[in-house]
PAMAR-959479 format. One line per 8 residues: number of its first residue (from 1); their letters; for each residue x, y, z of N, C-alpha, C. Coordinates in steps of 0.001 Angstrom, whole numbers, plus 500000, padded with zeros to 6 digits. Example, Ala and Ser with C-alpha at 12.3 -4.5 7.8 and 13.67 -1.06 7.14 Angstrom:
1) AS) 513190 494310 507800 512300 495500 507800 513200 496700 507800; 512850 497750 507080 513670 498940 507140 512900 500030 507870 $
! end
This chain:
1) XXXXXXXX) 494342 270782 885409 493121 271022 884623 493342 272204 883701; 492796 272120 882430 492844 273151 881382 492022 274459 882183; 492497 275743 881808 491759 276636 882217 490717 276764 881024; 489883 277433 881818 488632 278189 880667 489204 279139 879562; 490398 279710 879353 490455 280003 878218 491330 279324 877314; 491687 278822 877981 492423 277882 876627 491367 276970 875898; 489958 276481 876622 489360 276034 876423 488024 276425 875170; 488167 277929 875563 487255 278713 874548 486045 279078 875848 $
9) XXXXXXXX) 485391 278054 876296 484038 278483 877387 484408 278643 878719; 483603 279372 879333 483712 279789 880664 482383 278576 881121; 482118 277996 882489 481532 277078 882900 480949 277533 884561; 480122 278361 884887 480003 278207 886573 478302 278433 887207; 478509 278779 887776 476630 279057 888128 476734 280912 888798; 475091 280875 888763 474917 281997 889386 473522 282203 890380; 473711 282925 891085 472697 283252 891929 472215 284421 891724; 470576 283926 892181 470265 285348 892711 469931 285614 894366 $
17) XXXXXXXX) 470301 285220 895328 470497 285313 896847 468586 285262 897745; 467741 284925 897110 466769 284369 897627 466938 283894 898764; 465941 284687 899235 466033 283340 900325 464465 283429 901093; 464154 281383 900352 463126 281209 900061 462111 280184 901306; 461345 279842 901663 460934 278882 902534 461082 277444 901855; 461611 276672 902656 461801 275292 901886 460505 274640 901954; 459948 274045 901329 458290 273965 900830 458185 272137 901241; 459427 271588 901764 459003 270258 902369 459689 270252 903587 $
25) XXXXXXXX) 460296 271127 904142 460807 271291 905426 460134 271932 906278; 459346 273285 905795 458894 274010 906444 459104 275029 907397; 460658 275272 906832 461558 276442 907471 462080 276869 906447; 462703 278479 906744 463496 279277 906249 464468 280061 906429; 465203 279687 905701 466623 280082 906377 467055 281921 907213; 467450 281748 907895 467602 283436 908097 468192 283986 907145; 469236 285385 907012 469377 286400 906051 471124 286057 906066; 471266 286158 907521 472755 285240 908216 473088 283958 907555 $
33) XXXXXXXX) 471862 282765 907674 472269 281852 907035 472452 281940 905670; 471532 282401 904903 471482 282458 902906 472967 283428 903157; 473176 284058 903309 474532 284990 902699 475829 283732 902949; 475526 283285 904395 476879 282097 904635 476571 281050 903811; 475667 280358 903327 475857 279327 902461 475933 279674 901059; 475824 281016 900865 476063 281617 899129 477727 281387 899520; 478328 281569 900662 480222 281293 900507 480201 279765 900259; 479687 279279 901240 479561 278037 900923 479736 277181 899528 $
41) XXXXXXXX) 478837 277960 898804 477921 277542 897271 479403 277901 896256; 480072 279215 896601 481012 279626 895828 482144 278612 895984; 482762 278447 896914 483867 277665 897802 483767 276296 896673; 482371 275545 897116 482309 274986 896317 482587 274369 894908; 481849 275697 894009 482014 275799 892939 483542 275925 892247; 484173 276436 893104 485684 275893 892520 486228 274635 893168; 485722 274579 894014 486553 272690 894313 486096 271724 893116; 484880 271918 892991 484608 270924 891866 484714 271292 890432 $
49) XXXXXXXX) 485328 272391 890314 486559 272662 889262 485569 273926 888219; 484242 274102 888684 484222 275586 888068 484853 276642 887530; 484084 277367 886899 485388 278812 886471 484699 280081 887302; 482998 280052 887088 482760 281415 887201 481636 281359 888511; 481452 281898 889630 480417 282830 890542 479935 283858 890060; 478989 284027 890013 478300 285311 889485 477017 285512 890514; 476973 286534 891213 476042 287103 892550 475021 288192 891521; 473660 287977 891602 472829 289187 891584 472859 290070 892641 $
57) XXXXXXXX) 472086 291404 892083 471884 292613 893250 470703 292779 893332; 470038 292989 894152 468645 292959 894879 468761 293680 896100; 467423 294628 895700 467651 295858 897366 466203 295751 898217; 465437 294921 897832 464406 294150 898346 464057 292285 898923; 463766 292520 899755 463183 291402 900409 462387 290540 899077; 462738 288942 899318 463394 288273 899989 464725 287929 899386; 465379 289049 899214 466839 288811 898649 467558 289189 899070; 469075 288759 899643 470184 289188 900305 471330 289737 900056 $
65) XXXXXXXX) 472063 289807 898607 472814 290157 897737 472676 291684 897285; 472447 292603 898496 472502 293976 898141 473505 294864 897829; 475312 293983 898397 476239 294566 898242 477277 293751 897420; 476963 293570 895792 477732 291818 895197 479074 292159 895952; 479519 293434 895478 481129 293643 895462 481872 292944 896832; 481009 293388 897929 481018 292733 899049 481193 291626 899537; 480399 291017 898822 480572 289514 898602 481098 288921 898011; 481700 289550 896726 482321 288704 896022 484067 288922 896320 $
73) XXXXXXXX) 484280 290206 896941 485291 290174 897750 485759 289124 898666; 484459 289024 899371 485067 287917 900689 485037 286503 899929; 484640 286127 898658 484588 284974 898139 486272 285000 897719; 486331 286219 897083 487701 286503 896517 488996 286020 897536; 488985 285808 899187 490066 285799 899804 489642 284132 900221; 488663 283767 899749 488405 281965 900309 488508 281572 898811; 488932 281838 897628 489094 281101 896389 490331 281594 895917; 490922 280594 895104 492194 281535 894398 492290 280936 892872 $
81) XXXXXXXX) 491136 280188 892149 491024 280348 890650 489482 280931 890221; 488310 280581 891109 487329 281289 890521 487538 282689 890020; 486803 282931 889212 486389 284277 888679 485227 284611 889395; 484783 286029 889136 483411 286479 889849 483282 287296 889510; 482258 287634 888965 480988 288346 888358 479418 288838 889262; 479092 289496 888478 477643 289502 889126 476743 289726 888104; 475390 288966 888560 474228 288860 887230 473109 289538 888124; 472674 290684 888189 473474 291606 887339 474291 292866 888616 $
89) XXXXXXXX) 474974 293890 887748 474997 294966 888424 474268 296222 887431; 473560 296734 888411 472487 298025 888878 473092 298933 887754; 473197 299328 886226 473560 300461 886101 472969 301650 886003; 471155 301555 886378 470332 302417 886160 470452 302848 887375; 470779 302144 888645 470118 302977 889823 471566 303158 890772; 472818 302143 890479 474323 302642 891198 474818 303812 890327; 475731 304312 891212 476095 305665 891095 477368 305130 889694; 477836 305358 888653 478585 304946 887709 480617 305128 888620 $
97) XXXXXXXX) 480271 305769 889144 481449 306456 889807 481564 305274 890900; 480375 305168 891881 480768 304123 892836 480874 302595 891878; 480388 302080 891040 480395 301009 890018 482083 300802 889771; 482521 302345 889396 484038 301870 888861 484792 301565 889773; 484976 302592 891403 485799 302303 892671 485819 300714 892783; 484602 300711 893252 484289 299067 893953 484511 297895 892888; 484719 297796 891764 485056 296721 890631 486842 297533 890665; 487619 298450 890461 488547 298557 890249 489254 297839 891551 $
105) XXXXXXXX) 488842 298255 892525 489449 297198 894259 488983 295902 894293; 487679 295502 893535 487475 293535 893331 488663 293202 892279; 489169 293957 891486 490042 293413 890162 491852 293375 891592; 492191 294228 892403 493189 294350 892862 492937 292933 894179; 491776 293211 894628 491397 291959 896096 492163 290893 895183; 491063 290262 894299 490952 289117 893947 492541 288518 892375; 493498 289391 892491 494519 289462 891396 493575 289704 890453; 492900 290290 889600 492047 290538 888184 490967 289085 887976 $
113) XXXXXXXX) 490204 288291 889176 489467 287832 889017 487935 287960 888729; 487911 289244 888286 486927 289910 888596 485874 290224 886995; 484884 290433 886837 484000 290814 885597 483068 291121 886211; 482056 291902 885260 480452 291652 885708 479972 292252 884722; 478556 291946 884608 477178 291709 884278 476352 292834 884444; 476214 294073 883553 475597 295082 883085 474017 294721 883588; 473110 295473 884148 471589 295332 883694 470495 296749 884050; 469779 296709 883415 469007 297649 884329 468311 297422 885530 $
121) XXXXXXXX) 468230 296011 885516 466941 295630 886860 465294 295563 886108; 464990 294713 886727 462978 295392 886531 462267 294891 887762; 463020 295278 888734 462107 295788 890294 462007 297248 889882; 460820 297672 889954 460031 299098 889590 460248 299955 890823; 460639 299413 891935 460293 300238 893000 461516 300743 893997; 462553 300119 893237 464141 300359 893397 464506 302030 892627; 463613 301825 891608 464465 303097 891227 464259 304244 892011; 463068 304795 892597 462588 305652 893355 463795 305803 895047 $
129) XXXXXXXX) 463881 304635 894912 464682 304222 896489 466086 305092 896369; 466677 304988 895011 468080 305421 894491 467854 306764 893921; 466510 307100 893722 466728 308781 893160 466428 309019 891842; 465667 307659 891366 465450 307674 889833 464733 307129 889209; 464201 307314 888374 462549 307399 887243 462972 306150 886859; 462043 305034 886908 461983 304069 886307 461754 304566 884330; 460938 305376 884086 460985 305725 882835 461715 306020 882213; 463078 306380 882542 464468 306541 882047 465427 305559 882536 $
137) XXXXXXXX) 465030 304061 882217 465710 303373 882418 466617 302954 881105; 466441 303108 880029 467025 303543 878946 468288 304226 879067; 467610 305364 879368 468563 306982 879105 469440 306350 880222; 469025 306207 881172 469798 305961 882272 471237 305019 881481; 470568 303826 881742 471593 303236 880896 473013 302970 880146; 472459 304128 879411 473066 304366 878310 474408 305535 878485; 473687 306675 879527 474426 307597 879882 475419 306929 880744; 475055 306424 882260 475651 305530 882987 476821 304742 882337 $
145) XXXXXXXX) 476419 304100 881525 478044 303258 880852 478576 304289 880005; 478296 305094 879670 479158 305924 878346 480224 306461 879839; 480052 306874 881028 480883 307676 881875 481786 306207 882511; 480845 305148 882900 481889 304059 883300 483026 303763 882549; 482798 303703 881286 484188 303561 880267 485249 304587 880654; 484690 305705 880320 485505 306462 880828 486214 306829 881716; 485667 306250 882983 486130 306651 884217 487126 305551 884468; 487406 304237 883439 487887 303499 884090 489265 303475 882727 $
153) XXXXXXXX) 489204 304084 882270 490159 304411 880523 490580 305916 880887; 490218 307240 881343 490907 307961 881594 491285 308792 882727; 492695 309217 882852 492960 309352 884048 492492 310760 884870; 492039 311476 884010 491167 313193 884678 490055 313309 883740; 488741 312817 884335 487121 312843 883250 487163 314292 884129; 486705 315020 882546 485973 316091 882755 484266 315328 882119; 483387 315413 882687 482038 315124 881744 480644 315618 882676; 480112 315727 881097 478992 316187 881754 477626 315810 881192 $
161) XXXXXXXX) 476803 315211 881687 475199 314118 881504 473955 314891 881041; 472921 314834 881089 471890 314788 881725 471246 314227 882418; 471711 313173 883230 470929 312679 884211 471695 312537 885818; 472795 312709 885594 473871 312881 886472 474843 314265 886728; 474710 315213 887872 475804 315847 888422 477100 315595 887266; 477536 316490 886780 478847 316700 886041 480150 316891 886792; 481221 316098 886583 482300 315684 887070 483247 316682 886074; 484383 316603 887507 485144 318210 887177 486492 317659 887604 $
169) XXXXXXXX) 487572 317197 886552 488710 317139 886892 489035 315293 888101; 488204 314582 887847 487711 313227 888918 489415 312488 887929; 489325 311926 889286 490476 310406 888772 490116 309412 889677; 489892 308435 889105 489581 307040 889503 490460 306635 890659; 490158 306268 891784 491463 305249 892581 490812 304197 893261; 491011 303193 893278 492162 303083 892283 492354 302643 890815; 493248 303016 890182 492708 302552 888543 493055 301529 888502; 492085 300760 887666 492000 299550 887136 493224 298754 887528 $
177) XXXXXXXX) 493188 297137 887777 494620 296713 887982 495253 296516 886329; 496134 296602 886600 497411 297059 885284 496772 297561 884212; 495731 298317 884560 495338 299769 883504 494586 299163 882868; 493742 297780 882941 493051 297069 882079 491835 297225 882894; 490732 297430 882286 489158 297349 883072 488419 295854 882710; 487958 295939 884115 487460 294728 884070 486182 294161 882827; 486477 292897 882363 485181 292770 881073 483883 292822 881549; 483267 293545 880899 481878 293994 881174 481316 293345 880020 $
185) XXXXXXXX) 479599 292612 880619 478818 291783 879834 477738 292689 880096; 477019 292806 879034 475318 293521 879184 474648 292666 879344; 473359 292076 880399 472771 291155 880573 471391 291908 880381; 470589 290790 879600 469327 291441 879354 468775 290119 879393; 467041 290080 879524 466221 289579 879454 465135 289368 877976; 465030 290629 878235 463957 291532 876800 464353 292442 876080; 465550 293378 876125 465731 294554 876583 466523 294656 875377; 465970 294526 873831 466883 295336 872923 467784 295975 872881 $
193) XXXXXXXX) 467527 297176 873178 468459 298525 873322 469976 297687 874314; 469559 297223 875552 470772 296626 876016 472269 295748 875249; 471042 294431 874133 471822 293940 873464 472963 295149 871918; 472229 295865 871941 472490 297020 870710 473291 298130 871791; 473511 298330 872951 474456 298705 873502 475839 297983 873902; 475639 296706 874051 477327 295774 873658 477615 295689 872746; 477039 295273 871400 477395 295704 870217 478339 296461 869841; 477953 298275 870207 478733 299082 870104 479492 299048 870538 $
201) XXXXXXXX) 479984 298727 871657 481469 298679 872359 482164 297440 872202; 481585 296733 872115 481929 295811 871149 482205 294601 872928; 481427 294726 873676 481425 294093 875098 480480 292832 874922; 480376 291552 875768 479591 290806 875734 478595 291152 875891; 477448 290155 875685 476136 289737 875784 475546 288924 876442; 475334 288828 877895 475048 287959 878042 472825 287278 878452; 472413 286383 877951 471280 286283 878192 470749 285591 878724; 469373 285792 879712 469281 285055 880870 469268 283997 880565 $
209) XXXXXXXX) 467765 283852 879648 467587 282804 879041 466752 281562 879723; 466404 281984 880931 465700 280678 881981 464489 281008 882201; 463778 281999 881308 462278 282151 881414 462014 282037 880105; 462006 282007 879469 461915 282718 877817 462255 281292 876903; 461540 281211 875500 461426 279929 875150 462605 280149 874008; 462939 279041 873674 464874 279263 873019 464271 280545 871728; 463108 280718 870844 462692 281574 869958 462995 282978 870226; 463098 282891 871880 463330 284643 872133 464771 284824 872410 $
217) XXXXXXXX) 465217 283726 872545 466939 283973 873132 467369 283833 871726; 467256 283096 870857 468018 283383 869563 467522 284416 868697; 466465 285172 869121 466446 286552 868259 467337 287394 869049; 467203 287388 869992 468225 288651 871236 469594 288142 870661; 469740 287077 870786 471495 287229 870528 471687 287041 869027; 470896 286770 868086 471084 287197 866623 471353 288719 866457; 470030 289441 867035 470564 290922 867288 471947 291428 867298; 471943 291136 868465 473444 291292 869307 474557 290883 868519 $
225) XXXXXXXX) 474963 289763 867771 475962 289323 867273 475669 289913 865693; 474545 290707 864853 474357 291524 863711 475170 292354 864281; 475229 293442 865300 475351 294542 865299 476573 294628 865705; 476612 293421 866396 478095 293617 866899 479539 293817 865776; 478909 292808 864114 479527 292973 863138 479210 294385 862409; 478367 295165 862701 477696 296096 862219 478809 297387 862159; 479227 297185 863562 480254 298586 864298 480916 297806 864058; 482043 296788 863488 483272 296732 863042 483953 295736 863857 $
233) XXXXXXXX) 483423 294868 865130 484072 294560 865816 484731 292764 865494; 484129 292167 864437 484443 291549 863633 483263 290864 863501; 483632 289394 862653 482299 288819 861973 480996 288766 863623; 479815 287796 863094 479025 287836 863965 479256 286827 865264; 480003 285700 864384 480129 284764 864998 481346 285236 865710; 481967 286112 865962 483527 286630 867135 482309 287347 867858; 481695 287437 868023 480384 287816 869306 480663 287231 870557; 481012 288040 871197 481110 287558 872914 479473 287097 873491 $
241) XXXXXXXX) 479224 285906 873368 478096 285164 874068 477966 284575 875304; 477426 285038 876254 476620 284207 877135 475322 283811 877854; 474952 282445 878283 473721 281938 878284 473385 281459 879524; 472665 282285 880419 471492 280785 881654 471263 279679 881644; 471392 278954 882076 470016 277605 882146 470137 277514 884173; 469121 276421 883719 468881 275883 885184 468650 274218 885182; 469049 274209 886406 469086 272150 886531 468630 271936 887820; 468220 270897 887895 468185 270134 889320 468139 268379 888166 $
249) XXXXXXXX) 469591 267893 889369 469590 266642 888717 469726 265484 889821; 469204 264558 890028 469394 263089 889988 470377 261598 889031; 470706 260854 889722 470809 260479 888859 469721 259093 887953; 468657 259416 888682 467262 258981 888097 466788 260192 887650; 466323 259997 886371 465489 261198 886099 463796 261488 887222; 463415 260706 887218 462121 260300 887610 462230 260770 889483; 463490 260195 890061 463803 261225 891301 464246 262336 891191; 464837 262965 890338 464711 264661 890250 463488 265389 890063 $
257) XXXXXXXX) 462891 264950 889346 461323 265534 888884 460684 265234 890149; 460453 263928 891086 459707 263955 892276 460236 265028 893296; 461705 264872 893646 462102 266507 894420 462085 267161 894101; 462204 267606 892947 461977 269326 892565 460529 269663 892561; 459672 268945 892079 458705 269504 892188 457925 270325 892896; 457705 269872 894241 457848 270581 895588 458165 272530 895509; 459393 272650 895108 460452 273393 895132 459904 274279 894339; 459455 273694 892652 459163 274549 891831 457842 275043 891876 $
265) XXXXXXXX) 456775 274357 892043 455441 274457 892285 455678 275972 893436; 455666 276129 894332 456007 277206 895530 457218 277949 894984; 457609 278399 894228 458986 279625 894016 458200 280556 893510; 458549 281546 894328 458405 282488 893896 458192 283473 892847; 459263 282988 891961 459327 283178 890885 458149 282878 889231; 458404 281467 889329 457369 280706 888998 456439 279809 888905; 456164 279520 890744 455329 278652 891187 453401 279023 891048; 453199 278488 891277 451582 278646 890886 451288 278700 889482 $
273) XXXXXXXX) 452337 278876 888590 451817 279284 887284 451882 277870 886254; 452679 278072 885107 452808 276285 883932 453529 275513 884856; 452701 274187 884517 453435 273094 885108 454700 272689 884683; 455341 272169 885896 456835 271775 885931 457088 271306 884004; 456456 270232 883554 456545 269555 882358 456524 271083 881413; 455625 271838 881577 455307 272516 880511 456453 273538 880537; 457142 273831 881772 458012 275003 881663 459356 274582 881181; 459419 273108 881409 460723 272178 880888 460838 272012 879538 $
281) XXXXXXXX) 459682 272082 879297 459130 271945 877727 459493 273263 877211; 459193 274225 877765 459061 275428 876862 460481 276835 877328; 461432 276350 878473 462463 276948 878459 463477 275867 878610; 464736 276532 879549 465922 275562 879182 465885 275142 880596; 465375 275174 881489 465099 274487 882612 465012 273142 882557; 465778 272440 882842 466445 271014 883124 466151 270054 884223; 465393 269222 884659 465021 268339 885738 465201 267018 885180; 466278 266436 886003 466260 264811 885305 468065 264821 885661 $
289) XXXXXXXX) 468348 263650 884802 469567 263008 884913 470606 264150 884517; 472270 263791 884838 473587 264607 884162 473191 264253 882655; 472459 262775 882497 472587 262952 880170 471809 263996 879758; 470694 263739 880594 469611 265290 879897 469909 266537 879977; 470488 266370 881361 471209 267776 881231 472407 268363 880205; 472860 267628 880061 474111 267662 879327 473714 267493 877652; 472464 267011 877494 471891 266948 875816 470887 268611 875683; 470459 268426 876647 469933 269871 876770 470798 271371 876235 $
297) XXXXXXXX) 471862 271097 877192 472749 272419 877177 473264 272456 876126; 474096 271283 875215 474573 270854 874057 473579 271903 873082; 472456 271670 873390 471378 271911 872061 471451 273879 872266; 471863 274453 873294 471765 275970 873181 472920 275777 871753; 473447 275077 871469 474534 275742 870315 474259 275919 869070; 472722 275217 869102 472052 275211 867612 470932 276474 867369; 470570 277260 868416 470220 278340 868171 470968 279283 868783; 471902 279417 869270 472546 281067 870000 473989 280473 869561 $
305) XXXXXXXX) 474801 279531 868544 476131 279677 868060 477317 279450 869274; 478483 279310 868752 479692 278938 869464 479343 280099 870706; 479464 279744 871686 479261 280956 873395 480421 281186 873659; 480640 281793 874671 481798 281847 875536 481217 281246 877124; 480142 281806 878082 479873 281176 878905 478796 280828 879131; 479013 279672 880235 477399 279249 880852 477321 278649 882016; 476245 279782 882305 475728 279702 883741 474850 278930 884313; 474790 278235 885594 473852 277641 886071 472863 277951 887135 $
313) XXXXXXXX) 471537 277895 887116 470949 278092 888410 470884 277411 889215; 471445 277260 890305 471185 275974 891152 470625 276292 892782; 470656 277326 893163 470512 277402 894260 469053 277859 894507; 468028 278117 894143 466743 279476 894483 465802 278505 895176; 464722 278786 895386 463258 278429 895547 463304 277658 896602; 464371 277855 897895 464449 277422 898923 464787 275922 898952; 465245 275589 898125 466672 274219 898110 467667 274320 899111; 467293 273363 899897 468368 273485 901112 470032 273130 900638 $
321) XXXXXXXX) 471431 273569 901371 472645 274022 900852 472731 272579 900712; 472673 271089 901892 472904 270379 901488 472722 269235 900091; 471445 269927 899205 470994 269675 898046 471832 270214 897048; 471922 271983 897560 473112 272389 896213 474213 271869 895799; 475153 271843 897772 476492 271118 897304 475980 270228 896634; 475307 269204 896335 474949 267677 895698 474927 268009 894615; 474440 269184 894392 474163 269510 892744 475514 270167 892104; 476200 270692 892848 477632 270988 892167 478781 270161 892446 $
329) XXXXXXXX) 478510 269063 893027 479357 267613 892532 479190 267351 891514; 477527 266764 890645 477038 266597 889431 477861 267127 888859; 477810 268505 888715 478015 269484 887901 479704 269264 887476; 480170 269364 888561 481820 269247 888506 482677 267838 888113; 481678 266725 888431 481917 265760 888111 481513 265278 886948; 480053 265008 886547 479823 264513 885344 479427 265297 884414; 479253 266630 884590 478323 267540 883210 479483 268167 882898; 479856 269192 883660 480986 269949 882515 482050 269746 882085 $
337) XXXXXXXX) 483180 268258 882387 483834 267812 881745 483329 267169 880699; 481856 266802 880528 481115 266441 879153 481448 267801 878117; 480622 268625 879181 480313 269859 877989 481872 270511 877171; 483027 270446 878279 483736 271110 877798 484709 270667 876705; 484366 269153 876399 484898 268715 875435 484176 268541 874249; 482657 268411 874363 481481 268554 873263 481422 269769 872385; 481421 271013 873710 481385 272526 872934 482680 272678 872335; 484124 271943 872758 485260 272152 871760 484897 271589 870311 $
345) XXXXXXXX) 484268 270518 870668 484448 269635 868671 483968 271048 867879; 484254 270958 866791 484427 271621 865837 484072 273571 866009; 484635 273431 866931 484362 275036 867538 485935 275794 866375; 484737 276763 865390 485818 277152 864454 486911 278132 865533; 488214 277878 864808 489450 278798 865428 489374 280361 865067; 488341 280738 864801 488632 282564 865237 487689 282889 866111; 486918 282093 866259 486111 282215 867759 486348 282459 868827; 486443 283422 869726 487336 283816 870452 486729 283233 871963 $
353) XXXXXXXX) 487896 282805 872622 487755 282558 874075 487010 283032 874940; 486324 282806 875722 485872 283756 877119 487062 284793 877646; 486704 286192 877407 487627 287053 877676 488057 286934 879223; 489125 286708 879965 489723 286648 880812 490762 288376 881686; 490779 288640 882404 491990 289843 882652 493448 289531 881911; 493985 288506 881729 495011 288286 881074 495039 287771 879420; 493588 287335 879179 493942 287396 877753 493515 289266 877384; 492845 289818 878070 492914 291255 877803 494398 291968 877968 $
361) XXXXXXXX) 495048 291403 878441 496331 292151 878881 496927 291639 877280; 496998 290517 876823 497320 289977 875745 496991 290800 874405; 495610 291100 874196 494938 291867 873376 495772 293305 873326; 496329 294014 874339 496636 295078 874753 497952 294887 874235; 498510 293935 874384 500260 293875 873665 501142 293684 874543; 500839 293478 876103 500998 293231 877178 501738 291761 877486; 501248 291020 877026 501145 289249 877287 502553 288696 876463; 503287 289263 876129 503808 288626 875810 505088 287811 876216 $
369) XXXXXXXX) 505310 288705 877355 506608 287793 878285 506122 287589 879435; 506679 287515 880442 506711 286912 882104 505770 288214 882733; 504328 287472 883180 503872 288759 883939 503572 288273 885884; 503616 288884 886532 503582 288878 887674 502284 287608 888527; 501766 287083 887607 500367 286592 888150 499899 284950 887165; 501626 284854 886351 501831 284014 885504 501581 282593 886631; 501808 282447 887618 501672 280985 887977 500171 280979 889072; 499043 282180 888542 498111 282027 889331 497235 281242 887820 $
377) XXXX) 496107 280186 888002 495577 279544 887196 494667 280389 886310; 494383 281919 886642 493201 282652 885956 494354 283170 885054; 495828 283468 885109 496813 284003 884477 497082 282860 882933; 496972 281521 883163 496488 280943 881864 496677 280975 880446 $
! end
């Protein structure tokens, strides 16, 4: 199988570690079970030929994913082509210092399988828990990654914040595997300033995109891909993009919409509120067959441009595991060998790939002969 970068897109799902009451069973899973079937869910996702896992962080009930690195470690020694990420990691309320340790040892666990997903969070009541003003979630931010770069690019930070204890003579260990830091995506929802902070560094974008009607996701990543040409990092369209959706499929449309419904009506998230039709209608939330799904996702390219990845929701609102695996057969079987030959047609050639650890090593001047990790499939 072609890897994801030769391909140009990255292809996998993501979670956020819910764990929800199943609303036609009438049980709920313990905290034991949701964490073992998130391995499960991952395991998965590369048998049926995925690229990417991506774990949220959540330090409140009913969510289980409080330690991604953790997890995506132990995913790291039961997979050997996924990648893994997390949507998101904490940079307002983790320590920037513990952020770099624990991603510099996921890049060495997993051979450089490793990325993640910038955010601030908007649980309000986390920041207090960690030592910090939700009102400087901004500043936070902003300060927070200006020291992560650093800490993971030089080898003695002297620096000093305002919102953070000043570091005196610090060296990273371990540094980065082969001196390359792992690619960092800013994930935002709403959050301007976020998209206008990848920009500058010229780092992805990635957007949720599964609440919000396509009008708000193609102003956020119009943003994002202006500015990104703005600071120099080339045209708009070399914009590192990525996008959410969500599915539940059948291969009757008319039986996906009767099971999900259930599911969606009661989530947490957005149960009680627009009906199933109206929220299908008005975000990228997908219920029905692999064609709809697959005409659906097609259509993000006409407002948010050539991407690099895309994510799926498949697991939340208390969908039992034996439903997910079902849903990442679909997935592996009939949708993204669609997509990944659809999003190639006329995908112009300076559009750049889903950044990988080894096409970064490439970028670096690195790649050009025999490297140590050449016959692992993420090496590519």
């Amino acid at each position: 199988m072609n890897s994801a970068e030769e391909l140009g897109m990255q292809f996998g799902i993501f979670t956020v570690g819910d764990v929800t009451a199943d609303p036609t069973a009438g049980t709920t899973p313990s905290e034991a079970e949701r964490i073992q079937a998130t391995l499960a869910i991952a395991r998965k996702a590369e048998d049926v030929g995925l690229d990417v896992f991506a774990t949220g962080e959540h330090h409140n009930p009913p969510f289980v994913p409080s330690s991604p690195t953790t997890l995506l470690g132990c995913i790291a020694g039961q997979t050997e082509r996924l990648l893994l990420s997390t949507a998101t990691t904490l940079i307002t309320t983790n320590d920037p210092v513990k952020i770099a340790e624990d991603f510099s040892v996921l890049q060495h666990v997993s051979g450089g399988r490793a990325d993640l997903m910038l955010g601030r969070g908007n649980t309000g009541p986390v920041y207090p828990w960690f030592g910090q003003d939700i009102r400087q979630a901004i500043p936070l931010t902003v300060e927070h990654y200006g020291l992560l770069r650093r800490l993971w690019r030089e080898d003695v930070v002297d620096w000093e914040g305002e919102l953070r204890s000043s570091l005196q003579g610090f060296t990273l260990a371990p540094r980065p595997l082969d001196g390359v830091p792992p690619f960092v995506w800013h994930a935002a929802i709403r959050t301007p300033e976020v998209a206008e902070l990848a920009a500058h560094y010229g780092d992805g974008f990635f957007a949720n995109h599964i609440f919000w009607p396509a009008s708000h996701t193609q102003s956020m990543v119009e943003l994002y891909r202006r500015r990104f040409a703005h600071y120099g990092h080339g045209s708009p369209e070399q914009a590192i993009v990525g996008l959410g959706g969500q599915v539940f499929m059948r291969h009757n449309s008319q039986d996906a919409v009767k099971e999900f419904r259930p599911y969606f009506d009661n989530a947490p998230v957005y149960g009680h509120g627009p009906s199933l039709e109206d929220f299908t209608a008005l975000t990228p939330l997908t219920v029905g067959s692999p064609a709809q799904v697959i005409e659906k996702t097609l259509g993000f390219r006409e407002y948010a441009g050539d991407y690099q990845r895309q994510l799926f929701l498949v697991d939340h609102a208390g969908l039992p595991l034996k439903t997910v695996l079902e849903q990442l057969d679909i997935l592996g079987e009939e949708v993204v060998p669609v997509l990944r030959k659809e999003f190639a047609v006329g995908r112009p050639a300076d559009v750049p790939p889903a950044p990988t650890h080894r096409s970064l090593l490439r970028a670096r001047g690195d790649g050009g002969g025999p490297h140590p990790d050449d016959d692992h499939p993420e090496a590519r």
